[in-house]
C-alpha positions in Angstrom: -9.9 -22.9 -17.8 -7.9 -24.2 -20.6 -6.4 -21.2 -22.8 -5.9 -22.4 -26.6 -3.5 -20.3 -28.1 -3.8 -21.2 -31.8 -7.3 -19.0 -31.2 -5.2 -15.9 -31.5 -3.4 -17.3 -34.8 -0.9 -20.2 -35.8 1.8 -17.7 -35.7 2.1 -15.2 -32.8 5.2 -13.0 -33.3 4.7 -9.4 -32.2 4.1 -7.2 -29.0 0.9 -5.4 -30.7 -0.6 -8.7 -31.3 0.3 -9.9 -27.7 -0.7 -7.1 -26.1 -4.3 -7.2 -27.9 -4.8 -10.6 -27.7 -4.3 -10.3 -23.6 -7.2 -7.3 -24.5 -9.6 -9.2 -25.9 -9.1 -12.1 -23.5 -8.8 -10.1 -20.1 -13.0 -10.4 -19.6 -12.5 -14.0 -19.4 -9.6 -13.7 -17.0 -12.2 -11.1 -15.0 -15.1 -13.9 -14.9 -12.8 -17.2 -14.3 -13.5 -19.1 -11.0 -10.2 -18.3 -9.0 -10.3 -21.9 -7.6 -9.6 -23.7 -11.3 -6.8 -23.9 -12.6 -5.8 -21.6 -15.6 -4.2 -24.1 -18.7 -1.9 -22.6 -21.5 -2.2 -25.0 -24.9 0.4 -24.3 -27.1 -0.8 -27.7 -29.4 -0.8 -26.7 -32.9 1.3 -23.5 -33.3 3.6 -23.0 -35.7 5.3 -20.2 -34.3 5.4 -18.1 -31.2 7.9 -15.1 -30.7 9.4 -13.8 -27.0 7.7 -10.4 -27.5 4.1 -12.3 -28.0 4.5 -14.2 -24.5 5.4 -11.4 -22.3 2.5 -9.5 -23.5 0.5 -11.9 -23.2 1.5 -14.9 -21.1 3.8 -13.0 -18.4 0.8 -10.8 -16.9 -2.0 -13.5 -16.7 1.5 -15.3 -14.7 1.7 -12.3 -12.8 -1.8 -12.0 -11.8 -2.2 -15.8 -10.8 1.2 -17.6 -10.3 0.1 -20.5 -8.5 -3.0 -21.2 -10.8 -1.2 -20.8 -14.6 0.0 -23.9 -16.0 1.5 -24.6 -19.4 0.9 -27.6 -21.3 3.7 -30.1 -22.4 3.5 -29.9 -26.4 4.2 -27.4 -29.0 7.3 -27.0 -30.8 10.9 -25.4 -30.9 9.9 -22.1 -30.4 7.4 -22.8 -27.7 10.7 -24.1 -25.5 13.1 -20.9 -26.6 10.2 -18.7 -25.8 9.3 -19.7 -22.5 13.4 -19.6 -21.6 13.7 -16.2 -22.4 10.5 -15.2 -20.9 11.8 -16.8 -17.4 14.9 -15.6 -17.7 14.2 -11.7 -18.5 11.8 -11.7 -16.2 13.0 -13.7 -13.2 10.1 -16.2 -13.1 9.3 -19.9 -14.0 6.1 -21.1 -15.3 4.5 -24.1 -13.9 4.4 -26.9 -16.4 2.5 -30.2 -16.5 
């Protein structure tokens, strides 16, 4: 399963919009085969805020560690995000 976050908007920068996004996406999180891998694409955003990911990226980690992966690519703000993300909540993402 290969999640494409520019889907949800270009520029993903609050907890409301994180925390519905993870709403509207949690039926396909329900329905996924548990032996794929799950895929975060960050291609083509032009901004993502700390408060967005750990609505939204932080319990789809939670609920499968070993099978989320984020994708190399994005920009700036990809890279800031995901070091705050690990470091307030004692984790680190899987990349490829």
């Amino acid at each position: 399963m290969i999640i494409e976050l520019k889907k949800f908007g270009i520029i993903l920068n609050s907890r409301q919009s994180g925390r519905e996004a993870l709403m509207a996406f949690s039926s396909n999180l329900e329905n996924y085969n548990k032996k794929d891998k799950i895929y975060i694409d960050f291609s083509d955003l032009a901004s993502i805020s700390p408060s967005w990911g750990d609505e939204f990226l932080v319990p789809i980690f939670k609920k499968f560690p070993d099978k989320m992966i984020l994708k190399k690519g994005g920009n700036a703000s990809v890279s800031f995000m995901i070091d705050i993300l690990e470091k307030a909540n004692n984790i680190k993402f899987n990349w490829e």
